[in-house]
BALOBA-1460 file (C-alpha; in Angstrom, 3 decimals):
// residues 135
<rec num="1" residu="x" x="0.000" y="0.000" z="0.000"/>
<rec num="2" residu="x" x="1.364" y="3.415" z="-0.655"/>
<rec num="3" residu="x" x="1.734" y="6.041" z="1.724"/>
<rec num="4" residu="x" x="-0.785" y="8.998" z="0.977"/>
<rec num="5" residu="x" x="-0.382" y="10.901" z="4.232"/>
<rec num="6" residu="x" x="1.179" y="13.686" z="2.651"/>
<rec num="7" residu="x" x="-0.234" y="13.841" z="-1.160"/>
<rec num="8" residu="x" x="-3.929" y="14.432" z="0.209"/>
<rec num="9" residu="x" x="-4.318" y="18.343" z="1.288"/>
<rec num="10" residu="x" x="-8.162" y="18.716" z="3.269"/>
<rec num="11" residu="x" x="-9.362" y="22.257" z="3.576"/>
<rec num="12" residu="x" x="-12.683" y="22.087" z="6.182"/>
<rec num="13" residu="x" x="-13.099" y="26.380" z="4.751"/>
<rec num="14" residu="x" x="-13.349" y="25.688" z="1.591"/>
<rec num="15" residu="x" x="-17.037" y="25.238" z="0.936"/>
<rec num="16" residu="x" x="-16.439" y="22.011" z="-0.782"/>
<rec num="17" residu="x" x="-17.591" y="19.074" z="1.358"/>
<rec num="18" residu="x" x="-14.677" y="16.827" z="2.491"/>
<rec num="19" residu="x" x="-15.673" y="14.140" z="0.929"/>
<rec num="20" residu="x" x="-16.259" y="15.531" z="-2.360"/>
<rec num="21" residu="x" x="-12.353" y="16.729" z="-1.853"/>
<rec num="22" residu="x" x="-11.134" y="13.298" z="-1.121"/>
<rec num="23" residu="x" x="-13.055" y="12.100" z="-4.613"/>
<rec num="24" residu="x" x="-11.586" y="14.968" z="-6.798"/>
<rec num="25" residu="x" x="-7.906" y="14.438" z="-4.955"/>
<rec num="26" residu="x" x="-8.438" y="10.592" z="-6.155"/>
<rec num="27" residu="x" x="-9.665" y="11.528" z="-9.404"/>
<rec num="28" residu="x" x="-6.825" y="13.623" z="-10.165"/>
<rec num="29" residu="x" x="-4.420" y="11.050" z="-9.161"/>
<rec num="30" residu="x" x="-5.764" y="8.940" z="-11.004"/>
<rec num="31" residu="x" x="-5.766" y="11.246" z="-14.288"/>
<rec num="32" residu="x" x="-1.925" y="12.338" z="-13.547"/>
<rec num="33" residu="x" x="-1.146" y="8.863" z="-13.255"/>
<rec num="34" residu="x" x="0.119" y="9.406" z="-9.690"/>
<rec num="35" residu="x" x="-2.352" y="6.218" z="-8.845"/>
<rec num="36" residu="x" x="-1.938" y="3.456" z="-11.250"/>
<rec num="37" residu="x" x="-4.337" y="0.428" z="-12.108"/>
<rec num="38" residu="x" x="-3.805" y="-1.864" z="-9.283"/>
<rec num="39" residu="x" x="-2.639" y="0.615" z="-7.097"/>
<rec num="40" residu="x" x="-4.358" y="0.087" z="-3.569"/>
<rec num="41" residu="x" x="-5.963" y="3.426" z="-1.613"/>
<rec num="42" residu="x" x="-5.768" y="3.621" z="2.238"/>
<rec num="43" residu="x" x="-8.145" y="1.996" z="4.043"/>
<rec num="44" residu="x" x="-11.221" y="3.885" z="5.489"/>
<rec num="45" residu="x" x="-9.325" y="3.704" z="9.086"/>
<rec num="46" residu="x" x="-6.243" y="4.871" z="8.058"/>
<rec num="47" residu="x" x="-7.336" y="8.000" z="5.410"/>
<rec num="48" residu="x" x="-9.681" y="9.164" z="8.361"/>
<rec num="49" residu="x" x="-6.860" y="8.843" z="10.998"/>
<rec num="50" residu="x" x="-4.596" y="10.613" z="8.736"/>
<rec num="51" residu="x" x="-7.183" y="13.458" z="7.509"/>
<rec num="52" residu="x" x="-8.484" y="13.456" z="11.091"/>
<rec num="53" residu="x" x="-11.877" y="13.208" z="9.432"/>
<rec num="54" residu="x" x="-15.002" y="10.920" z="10.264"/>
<rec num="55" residu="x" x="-14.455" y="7.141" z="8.559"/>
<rec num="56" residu="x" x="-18.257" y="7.532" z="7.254"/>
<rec num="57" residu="x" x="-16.731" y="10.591" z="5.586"/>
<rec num="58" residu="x" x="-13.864" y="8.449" z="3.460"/>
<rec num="59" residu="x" x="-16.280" y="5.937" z="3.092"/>
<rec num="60" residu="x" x="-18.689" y="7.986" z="1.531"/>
<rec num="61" residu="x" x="-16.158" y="9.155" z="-0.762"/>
<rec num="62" residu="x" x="-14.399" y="5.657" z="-1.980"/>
<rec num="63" residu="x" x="-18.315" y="4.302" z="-2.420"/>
<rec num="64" residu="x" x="-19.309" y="7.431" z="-4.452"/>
<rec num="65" residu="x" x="-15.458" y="5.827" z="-6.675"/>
<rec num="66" residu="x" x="-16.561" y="3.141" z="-6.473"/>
<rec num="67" residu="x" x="-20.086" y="3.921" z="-8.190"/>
<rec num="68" residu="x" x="-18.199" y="5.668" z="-10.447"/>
<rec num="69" residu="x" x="-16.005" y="2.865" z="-11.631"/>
<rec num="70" residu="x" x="-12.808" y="4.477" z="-10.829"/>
<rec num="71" residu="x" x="-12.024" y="1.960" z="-7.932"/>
<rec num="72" residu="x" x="-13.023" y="-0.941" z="-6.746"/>
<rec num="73" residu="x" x="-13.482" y="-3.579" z="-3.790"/>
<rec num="74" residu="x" x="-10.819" y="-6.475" z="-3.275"/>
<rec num="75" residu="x" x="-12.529" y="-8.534" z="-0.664"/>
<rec num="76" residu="x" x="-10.393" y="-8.544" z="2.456"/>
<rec num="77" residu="x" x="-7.263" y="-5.924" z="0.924"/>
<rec num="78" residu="x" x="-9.301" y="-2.345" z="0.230"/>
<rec num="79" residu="x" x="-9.880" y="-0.389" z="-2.735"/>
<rec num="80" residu="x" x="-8.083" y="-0.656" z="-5.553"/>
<rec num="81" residu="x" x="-7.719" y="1.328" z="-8.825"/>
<rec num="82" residu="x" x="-9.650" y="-0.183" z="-11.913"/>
<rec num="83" residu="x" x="-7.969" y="-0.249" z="-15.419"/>
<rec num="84" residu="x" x="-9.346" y="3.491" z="-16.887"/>
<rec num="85" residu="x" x="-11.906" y="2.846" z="-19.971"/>
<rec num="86" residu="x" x="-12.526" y="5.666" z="-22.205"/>
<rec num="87" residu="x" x="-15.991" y="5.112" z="-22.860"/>
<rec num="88" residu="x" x="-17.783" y="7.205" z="-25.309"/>
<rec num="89" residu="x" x="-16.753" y="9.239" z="-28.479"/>
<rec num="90" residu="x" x="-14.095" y="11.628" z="-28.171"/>
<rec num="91" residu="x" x="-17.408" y="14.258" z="-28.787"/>
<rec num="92" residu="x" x="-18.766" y="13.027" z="-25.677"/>
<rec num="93" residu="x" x="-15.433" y="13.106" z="-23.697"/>
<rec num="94" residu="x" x="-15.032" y="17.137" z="-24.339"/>
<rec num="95" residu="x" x="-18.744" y="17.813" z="-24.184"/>
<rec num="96" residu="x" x="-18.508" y="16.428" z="-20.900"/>
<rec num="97" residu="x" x="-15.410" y="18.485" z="-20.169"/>
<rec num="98" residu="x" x="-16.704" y="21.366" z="-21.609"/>
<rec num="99" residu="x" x="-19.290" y="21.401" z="-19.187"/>
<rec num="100" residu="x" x="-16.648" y="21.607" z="-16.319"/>
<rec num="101" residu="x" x="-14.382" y="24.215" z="-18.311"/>
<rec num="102" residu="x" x="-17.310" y="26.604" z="-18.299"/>
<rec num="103" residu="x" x="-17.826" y="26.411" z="-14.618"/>
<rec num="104" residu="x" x="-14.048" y="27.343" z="-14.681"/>
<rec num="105" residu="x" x="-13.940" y="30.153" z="-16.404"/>
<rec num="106" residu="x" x="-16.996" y="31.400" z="-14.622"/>
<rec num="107" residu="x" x="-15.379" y="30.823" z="-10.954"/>
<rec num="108" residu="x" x="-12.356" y="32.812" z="-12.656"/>
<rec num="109" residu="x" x="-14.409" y="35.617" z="-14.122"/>
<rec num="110" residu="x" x="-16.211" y="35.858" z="-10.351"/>
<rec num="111" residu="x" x="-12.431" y="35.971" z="-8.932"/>
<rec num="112" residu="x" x="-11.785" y="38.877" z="-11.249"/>
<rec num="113" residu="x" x="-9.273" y="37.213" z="-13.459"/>
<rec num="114" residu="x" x="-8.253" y="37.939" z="-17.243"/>
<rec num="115" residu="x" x="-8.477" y="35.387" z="-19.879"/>
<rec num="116" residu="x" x="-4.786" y="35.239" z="-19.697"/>
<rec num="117" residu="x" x="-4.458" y="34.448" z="-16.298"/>
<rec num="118" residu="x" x="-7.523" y="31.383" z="-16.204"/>
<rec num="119" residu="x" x="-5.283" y="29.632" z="-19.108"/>
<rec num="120" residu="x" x="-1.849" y="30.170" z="-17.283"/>
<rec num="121" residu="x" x="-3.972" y="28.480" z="-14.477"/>
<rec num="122" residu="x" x="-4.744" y="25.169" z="-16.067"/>
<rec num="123" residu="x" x="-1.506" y="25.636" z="-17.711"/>
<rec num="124" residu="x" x="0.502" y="25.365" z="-14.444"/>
<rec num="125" residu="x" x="-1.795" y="22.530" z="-13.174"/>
<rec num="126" residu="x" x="-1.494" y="20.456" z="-16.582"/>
<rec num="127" residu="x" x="2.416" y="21.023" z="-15.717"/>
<rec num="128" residu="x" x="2.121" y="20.135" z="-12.429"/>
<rec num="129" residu="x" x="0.241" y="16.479" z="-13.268"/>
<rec num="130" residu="x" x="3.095" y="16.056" z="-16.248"/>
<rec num="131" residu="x" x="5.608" y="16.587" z="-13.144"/>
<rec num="132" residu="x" x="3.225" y="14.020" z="-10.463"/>
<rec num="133" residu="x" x="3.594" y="11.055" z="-13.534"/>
<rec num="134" residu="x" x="7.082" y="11.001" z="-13.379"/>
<rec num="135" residu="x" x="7.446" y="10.240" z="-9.736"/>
């Protein structure tokens, strides 16, 4: 099992509920290849201990993953990360992200940032995962 003690960052202020951060921290492991098929997540007792959060609170989380088809259950081990399918046309795939993207841009706009500065933002974080899959 890896250690994740350090590579998930919970922010009770934030307005996003904790579990929802522990699925998008996942997720984006998962898409920066810094979680690998196979790959085993901490178990509900020892994400909570580390997060100091309430178990029902990872497990709420890893089941919403799990739903999702991102992980799943290896009776008696944990969670596990499932082999990524692309399902869908590649239309689908950026319709889908499109969706997200304009939520984005919006959250920028209401921050009072340029054009400019929203792309040099996913810029830096596309750099960033390129950086996480070479670990």
């Amino acid at each position: 099992m890896t250690d994740f003690s350090i590579q998930f960052e919970i922010r009770p202020s934030s307005g996003v509920p904790i579990y929802r951060q522990i699925m998008d921290q996942v997720r984006a492991m998962i898409a920066s290849s810094r979680l690998k098929p196979g790959d085993m997540l901490p178990s509900v007792r020892q994400l909570s201990s580390e997060l100091e959060v309430n178990m029902m609170t990872v497990s709420k989380a890893y089941a919403r993953l799990e739903v999702e088809g991102l992980i799943e259950r290896v009776r008696g081990t944990g969670m596990r990360v499932r082999p990524q399918e692309h399902t869908g046309s590649l239309e689908d795939r950026q319709s889908e992200l499109r969706e997200m993207a304009d939520a984005l841009i919006t959250r920028g706009q209401q921050l009072g940032l340029t054009e400019s500065q929203i792309i040099s933002v996913v810029r830096n974080v596309l750099k960033e995962r390129r950086s996480w899959s070479k670990i």
